[in-house]
C-alpha positions as CSV (number, residue, x, y, z in Angstrom):
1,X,2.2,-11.5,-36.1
2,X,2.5,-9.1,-39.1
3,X,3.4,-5.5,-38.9
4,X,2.4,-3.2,-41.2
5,X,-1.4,-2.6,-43.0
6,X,-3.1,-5.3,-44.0
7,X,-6.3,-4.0,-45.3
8,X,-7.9,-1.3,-47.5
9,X,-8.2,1.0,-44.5
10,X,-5.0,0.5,-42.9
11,X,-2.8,1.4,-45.9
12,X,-5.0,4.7,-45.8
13,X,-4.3,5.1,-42.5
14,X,-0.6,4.6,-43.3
15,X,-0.8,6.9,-45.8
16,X,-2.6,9.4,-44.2
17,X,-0.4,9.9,-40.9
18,X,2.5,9.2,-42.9
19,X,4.0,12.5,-42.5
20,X,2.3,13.5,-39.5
21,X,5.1,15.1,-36.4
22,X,4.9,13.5,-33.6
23,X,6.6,13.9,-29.9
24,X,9.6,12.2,-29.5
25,X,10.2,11.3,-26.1
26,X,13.6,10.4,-25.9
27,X,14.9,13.4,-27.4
28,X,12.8,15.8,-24.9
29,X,14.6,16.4,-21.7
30,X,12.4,15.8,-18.4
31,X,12.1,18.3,-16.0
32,X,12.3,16.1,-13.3
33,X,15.7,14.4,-12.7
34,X,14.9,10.7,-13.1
35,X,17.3,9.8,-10.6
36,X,16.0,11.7,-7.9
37,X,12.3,10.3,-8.9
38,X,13.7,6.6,-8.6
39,X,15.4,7.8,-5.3
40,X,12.1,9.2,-3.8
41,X,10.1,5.9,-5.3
42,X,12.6,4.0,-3.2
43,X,12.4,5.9,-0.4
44,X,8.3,5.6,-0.4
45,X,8.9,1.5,-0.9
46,X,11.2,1.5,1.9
47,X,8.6,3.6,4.2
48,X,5.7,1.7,3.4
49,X,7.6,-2.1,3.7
50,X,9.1,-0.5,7.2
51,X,5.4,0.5,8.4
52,X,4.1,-2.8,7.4
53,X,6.7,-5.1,9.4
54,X,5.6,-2.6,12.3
55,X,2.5,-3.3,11.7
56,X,2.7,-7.2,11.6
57,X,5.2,-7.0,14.6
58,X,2.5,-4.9,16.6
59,X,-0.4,-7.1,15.2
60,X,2.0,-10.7,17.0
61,X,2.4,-8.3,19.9
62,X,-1.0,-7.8,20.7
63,X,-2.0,-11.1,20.0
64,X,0.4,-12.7,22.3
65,X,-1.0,-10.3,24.9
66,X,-4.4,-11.1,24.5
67,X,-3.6,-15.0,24.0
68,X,-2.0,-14.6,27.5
69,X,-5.0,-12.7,29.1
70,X,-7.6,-15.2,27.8
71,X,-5.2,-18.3,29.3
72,X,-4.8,-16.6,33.0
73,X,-8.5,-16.0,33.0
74,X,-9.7,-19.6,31.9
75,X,-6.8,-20.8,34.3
76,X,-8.5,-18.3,37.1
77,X,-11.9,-19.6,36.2
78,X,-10.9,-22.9,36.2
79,X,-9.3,-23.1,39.5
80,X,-12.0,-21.9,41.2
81,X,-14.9,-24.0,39.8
């Protein structure tokens, strides 16, 4: 894969925006500390994977409850038919 322009169009292109300014990013300074953004990110990931092993552990719960219900009550329906 070449870089650069290829075509009629592209080298004006080139041409034109040649001396265009343009942001450059790493030389700006953020205002927001990018540790402390990665620290809050892994914060939210740590919440979110905590709240869904709850979740899952609460979903087994429940089902095991409701597993057991539904045997005692075939096993009570059984016995007396």
């Amino acid at each position: 894969m070449a870089v650069g322009a290829r075509d009629y169009i592209d080298k004006l292109l080139v041409k034109k925006y040649a001396d265009e300014k343009v942001d450059n990013h790493e030389a700006m300074e953020s205002m927001v500390d990018p540790n402390k953004m990665l620290d809050a990110m892994n914060d939210v990931a740590e919440i979110q994977r905590n709240m869904f092993m709850l979740s899952q552990r609460l979903y087994s719960t429940c089902y095991a409850i409701n597993a057991k219900a539904r045997y005692k009550e075939r096993k009570a329906v059984g016995e007396e038919g």
